[in-house]
C-alpha positions in Angstrom: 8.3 -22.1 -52.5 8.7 -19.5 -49.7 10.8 -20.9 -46.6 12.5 -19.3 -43.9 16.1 -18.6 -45.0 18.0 -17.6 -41.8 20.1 -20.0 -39.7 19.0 -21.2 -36.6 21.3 -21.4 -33.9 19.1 -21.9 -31.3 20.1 -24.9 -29.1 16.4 -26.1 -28.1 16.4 -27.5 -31.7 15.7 -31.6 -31.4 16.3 -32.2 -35.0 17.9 -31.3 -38.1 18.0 -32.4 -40.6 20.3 -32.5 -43.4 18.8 -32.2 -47.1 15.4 -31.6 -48.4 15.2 -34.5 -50.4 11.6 -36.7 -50.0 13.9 -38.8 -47.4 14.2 -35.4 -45.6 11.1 -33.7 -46.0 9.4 -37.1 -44.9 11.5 -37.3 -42.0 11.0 -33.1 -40.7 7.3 -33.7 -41.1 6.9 -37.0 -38.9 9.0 -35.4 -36.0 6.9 -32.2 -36.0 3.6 -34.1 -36.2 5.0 -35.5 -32.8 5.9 -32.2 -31.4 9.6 -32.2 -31.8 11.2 -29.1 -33.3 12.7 -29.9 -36.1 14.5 -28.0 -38.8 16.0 -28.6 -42.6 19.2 -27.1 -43.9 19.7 -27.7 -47.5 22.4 -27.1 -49.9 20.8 -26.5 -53.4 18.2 -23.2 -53.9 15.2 -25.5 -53.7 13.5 -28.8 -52.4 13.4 -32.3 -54.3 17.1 -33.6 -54.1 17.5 -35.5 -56.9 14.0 -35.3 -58.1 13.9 -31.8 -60.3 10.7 -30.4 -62.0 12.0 -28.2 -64.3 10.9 -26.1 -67.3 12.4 -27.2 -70.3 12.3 -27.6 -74.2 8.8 -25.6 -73.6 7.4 -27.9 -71.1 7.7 -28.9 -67.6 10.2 -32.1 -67.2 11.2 -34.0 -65.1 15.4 -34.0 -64.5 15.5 -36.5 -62.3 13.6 -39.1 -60.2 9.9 -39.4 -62.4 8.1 -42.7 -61.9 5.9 -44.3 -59.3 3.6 -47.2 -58.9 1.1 -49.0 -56.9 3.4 -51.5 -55.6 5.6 -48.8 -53.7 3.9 -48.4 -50.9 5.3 -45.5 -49.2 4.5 -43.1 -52.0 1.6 -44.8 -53.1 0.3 -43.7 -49.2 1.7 -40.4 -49.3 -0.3 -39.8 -52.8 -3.4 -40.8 -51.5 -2.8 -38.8 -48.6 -2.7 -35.4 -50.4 -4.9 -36.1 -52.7 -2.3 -36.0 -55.9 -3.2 -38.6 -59.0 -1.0 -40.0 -61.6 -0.3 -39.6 -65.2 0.6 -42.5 -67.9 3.5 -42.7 -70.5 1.8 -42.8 -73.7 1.5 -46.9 -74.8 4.5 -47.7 -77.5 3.0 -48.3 -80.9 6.8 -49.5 -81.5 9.9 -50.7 -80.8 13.5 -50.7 -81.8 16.4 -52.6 -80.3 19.9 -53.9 -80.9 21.0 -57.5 -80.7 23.3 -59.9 -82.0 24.6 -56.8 -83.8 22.0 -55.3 -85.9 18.9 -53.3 -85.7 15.5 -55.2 -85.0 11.9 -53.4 -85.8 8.9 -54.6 -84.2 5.9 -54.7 -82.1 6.6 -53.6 -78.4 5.3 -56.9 -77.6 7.7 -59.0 -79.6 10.8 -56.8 -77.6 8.9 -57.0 -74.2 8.7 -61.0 -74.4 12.4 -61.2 -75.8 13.4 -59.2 -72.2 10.9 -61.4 -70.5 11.9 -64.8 -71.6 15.4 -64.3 -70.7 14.4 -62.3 -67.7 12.3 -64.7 -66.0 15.2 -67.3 -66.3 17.7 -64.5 -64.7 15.4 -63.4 -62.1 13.6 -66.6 -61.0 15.1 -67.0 -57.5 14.0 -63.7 -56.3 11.8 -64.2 -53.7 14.7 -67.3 -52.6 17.0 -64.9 -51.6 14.6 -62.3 -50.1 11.2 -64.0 -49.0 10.7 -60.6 -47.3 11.6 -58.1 -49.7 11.3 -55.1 -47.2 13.6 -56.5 -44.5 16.1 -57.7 -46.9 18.8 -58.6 -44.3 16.2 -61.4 -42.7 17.5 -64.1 -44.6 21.3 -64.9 -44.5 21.1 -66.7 -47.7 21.6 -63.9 -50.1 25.5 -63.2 -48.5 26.0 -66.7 -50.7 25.8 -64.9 -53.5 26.7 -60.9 -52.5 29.7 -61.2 -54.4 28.2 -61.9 -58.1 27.9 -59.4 -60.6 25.0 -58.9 -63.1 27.3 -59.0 -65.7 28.7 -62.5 -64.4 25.5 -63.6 -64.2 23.9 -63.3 -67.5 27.3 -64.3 -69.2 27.2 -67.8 -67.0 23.7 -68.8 -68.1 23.2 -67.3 -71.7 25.6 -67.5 -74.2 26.9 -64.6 -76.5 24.4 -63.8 -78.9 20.6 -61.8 -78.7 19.6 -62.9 -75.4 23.1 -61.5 -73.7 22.6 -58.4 -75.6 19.0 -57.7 -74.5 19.5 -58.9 -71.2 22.8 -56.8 -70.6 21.3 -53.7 -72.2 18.0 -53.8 -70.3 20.1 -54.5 -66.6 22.4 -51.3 -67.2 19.3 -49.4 -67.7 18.0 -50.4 -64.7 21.4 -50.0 -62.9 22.1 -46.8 -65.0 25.7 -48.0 -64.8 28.0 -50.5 -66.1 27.2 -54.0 -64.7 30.7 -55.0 -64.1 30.2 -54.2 -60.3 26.6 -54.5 -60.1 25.2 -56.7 -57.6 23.4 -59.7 -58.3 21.5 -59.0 -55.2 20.1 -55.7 -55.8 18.8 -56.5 -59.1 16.8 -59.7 -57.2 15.6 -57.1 -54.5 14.2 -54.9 -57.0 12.2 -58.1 -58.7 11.3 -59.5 -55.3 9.5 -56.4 -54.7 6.8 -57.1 -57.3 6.4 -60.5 -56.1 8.9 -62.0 -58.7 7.9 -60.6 -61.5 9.5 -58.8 -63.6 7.4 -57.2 -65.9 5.1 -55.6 -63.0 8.8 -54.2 -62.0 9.5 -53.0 -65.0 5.9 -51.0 -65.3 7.1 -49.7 -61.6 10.5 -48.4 -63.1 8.5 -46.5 -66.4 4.9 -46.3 -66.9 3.1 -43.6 -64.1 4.5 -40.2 -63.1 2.9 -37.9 -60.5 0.1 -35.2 -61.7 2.0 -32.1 -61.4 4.9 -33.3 -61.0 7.6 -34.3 -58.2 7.9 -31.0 -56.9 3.8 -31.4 -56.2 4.3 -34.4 -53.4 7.7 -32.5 -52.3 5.8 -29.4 -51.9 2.7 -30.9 -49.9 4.8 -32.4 -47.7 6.7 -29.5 -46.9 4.1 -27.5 -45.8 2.9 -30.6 -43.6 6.0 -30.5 -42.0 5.4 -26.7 -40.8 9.1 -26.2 -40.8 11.9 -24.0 -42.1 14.1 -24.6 -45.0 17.8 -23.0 -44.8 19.1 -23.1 -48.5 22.7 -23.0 -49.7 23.6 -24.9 -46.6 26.9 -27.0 -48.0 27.5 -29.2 -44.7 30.9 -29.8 -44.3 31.8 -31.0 -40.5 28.7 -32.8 -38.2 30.4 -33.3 -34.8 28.7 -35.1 -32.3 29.5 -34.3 -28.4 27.3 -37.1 -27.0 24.6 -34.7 -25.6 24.1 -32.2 -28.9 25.0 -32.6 -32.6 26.5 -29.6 -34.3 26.3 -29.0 -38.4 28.5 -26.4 -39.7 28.6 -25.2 -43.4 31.4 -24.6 -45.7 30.7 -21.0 -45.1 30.9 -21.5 -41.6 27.3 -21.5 -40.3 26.6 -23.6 -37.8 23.2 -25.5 -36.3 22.8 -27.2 -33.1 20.3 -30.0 -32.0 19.7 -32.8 -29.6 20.2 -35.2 -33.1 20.5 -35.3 -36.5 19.4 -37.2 -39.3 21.7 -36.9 -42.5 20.0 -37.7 -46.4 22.9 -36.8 -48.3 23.9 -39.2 -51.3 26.2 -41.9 -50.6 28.5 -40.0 -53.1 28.5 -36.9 -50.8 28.5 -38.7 -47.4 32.5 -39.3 -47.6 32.7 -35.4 -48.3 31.5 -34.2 -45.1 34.1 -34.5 -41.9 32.2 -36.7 -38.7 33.6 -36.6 -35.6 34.0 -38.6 -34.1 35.1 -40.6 -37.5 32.0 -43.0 -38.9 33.0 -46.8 -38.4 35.1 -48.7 -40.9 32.2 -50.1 -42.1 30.3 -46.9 -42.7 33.0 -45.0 -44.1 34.2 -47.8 -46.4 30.2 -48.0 -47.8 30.3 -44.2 -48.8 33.7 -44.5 -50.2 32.9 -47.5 -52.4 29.6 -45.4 -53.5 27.1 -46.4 -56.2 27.0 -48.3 -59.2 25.0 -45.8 -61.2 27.4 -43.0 -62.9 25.1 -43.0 -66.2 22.8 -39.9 -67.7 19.5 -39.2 -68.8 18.5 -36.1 -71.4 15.3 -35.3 -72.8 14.8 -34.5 -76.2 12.7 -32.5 -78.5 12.0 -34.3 -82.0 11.1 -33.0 -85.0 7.1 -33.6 -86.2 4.7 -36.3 -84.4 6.3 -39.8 -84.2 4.1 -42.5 -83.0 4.7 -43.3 -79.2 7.9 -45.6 -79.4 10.3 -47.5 -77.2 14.0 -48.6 -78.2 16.8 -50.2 -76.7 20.8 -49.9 -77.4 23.5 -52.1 -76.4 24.9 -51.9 -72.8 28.1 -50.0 -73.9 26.1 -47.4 -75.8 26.6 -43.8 -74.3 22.7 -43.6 -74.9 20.9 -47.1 -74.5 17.2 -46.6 -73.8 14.3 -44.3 -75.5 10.9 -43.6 -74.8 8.7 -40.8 -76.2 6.5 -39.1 -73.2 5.1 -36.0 -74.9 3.6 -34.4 -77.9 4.1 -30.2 -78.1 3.5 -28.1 -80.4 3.6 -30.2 -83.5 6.7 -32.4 -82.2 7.8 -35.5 -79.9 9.3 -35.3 -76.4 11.5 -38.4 -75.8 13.7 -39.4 -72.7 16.6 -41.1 -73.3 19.4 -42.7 -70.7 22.8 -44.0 -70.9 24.8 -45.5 -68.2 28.2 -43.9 -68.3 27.6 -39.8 -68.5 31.8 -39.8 -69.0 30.8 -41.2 -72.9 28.6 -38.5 -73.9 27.8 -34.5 -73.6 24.1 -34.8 -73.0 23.9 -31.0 -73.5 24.9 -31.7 -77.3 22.4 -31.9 -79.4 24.2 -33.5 -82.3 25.6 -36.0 -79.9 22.4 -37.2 -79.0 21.0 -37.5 -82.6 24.0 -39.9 -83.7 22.9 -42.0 -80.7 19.1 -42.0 -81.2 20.0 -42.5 -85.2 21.1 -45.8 -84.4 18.0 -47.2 -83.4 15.3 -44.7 -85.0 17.0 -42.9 -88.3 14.5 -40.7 -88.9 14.2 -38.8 -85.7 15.6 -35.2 -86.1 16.9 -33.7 -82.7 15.8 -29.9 -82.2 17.1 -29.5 -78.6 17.9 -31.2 -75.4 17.9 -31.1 -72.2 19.7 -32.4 -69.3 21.3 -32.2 -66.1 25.0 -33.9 -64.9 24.0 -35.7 -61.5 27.6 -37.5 -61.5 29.1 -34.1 -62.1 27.0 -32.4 -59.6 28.6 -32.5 -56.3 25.8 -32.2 -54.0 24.4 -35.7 -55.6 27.4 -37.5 -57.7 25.3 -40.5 -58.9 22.0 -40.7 -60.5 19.5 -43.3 -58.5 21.3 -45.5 -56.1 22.1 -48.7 -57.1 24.2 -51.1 -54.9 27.6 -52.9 -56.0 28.1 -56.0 -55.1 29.2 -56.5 -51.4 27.5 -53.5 -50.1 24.4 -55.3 -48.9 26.4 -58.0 -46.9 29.0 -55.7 -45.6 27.6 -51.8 -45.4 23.8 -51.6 -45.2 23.4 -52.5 -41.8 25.8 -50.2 -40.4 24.5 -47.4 -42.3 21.1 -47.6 -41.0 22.6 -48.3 -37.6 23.4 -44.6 -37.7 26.3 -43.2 -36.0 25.7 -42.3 -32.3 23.2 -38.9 -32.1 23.3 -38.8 -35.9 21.4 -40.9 -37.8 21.1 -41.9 -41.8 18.6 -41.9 -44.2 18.0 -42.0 -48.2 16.9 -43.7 -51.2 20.6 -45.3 -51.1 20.2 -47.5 -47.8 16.5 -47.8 -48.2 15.2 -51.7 -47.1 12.5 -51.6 -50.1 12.1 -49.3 -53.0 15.9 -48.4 -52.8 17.2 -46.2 -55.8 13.2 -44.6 -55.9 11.0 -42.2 -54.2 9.7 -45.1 -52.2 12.4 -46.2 -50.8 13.4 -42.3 -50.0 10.1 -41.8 -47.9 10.6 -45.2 -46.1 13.9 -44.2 -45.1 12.9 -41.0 -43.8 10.0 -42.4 -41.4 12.2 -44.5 -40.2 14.6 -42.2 -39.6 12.3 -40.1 -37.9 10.9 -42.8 -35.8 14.7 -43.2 -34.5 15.4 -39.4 -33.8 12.3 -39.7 -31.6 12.8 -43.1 -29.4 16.4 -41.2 -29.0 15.5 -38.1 -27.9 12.5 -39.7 -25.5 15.4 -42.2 -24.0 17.5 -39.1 -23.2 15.5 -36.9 -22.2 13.0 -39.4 -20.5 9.7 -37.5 -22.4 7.2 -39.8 -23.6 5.9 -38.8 -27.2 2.7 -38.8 -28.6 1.2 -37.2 -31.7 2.0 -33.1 -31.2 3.4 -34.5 -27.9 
């Protein structure tokens, strides 16, 4: 997409704002709407964040964020908005999982009620501990129980055997990390959004992707927000002098505004220098970082295979597959793991011993994949909190840190750790910047001011 390249330096700015994630981008586009200028410096060569469309293996993919759903409904409102539909994951024919150490065959149905039985058991006081699932802070009784772990969780109500296995397995997918630090809490969240239930979350996590792909809603928005993009921006100091915010990049640039609002992952937040310093609490939230460290690769199969699902063991490098496309004669699967440190994704024979576990006849032609924990402008995959970090570091975040404020999937109230959750961030974000720069400057703003 063609944007503006060149730095602005010009001190009128009201805004800018730091990455052109959909937090971002949803952010630029509801300040301009209300007549603020605004403006977007962004360290990669393109828009999206962690959201990639990208052509691979002889088809566009998605690298990174993918799925949506009816119950998110942020992006369900921004689809509608510009008009975009969505596409379905092919419907498994089978499935294949691992528990109580050996291989199992079936229908998808037989796996889906296995993960459902035990699931309904683990997940049952969802809507207990947040009654309101998008203000998640409104009811104190969740800090009872900030400190538990998924993992301690399903090991103190189901004893070692197929139901631990399943259960473990299908919780470090969704976390895309290891569950020995995953909170309790965020896993309930997640369920409360679908009202409790977990198998209308788990069609929210999989099922629907975006007609044209991510980089279709990033792109709409964009030219909504009628705003320049400054790529290869690496921010590496924001210093805030109580009337202007100043953003310099590692190479020195600098931009000025009234405020700014900063989407960065909470991996990359402890990278860049504030001054003055963030709180203890703020700075001790993007130190701790995100559960998810994990992977996901695509990959190109040999010949037609009917539409499958399959699921690993927790510990697996690779622990979840699901075939999305037919081209050219063969099978596009995805596949994820939740520890990228266990396997090259990039290796194609690496992959194939993984997948062989679970479906031995699948031959691996090529993959494809990107490190997000390597990368150092995103360091996790999708956000997922640890345990603690809802009690003890959301709040501040969001609080924002005097003229510069916060936004992202990671301290989203709803959808956090989706596309959702990115765009509900970024309004409110947005909506912050504003009643800021009004109070300040004592303008009253309206739509296009």
């Amino acid at each position: 997409m063609d944007q503006e390249h060149s730095t602005s330096t010009n001190t009128t700015l009201d805004v800018v704002v730091v990455g052109a994630g959909f937090a971002g981008l949803t952010a630029a586009r509801e300040l301009t709407g209300q007549g603020l200028k605004a403006h977007i410096v962004e360290a990669r060569d393109r828009i999206g964040g962690r959201t990639w469309l990208d052509h691979r293996l002889g088809r566009d993919l998605e690298i990174g964020g993918t799925w949506v759903h009816w119950t998110q409904p942020y992006v369900w409102a921004e689809l509608k908005r510009y008009g975009i539909g969505t596409v379905a994951s092919p419907e498994p024919q089978c499935a294949f999982w691992w528990a109580d150490g050996g291989r199992r065959e079936g229908a998808p149905g037989e796996l889906l009620d296995l993960i459902g039985s035990y699931n309904s058991e683990l997940v049952k006081e969802s809507r207990r501990y947040f009654p309101q699932p998008f203000t998640p802070l409104a009811n104190d009784d969740f800090k009872g129980i900030d400190h538990v772990s998924v993992q301690d969780r399903i090991r103190e109500q189901f004893p070692a055997g197929a139901a631990r296995d399943i259960l473990e397995s299908f919780w470090a997918l969704n976390f895309n990390g290891p569950l020995d630090d995953a909170a309790l809490t965020q896993a309930l969240r997640w369920v409360a959004l679908t009202n409790g239930d977990w198998a209308v979350n788990f069609e929210a996590c999989a099922t629907y992707k975006i007609q044209g792909g991510t980089a279709a809603l990033a792109e709409a928005i964009l030219r909504d927000a009628r705003t320049a993009v400054d790529f290869g921006f690496v921010v590496s100091r924001i210093s805030d002098d109580g009337g202007t915010v100043t953003v310099r990049s590692a190479d020195g640039r600098t931009i000025t505004a009234r405020t700014a609002i900063v989407t960065v992952p909470l991996h990359v937040l402890g990278a860049v220098d504030f001054e003055p310093p963030l709180t203890p609490a703020q700075a001790e939230g993007a130190n701790g970082g995100q559960v998810s460290r994990g992977v996901k690769v695509w990959i190109r199969l040999r010949g037609e295979h009917a539409p499958f699902v399959a699921l690993g063991n927790a510990d697996w490098p690779l622990n979840f597959f699901q075939a999305e496309y037919v081209l050219d004669g063969d099978t596009i699967v995805v596949g994820f793991g939740p520890d990228a440190s266990k396997i090259d994704a990039a290796d194609a024979a690496a992959v194939q011993a993984q997948l062989a576990r679970l479906v031995p006849d699948a031959e691996v032609r090529d993959v494809a994949t990107h490190d997000w924990v390597a990368d150092p402008l995103a360091g996790e995959t999708w956000p997922m909190h640890r345990t603690g970090f809802l009690a003890n570091h959301l709040a501040a975040l969001q609080a924002g840190h005097g003229n510069v404020l916060f936004a992202g999937s990671d301290i989203a109230n709803g959808w956090g750790g989706f596309i959702d959750g990115a765009i509900e961030s970024g309004m409110e974000a947005a909506s912050a910047a504003a009643s800021n720069i009004a109070g300040r400057t004592g303008t009253a703003l309206t739509h296009n001011n």
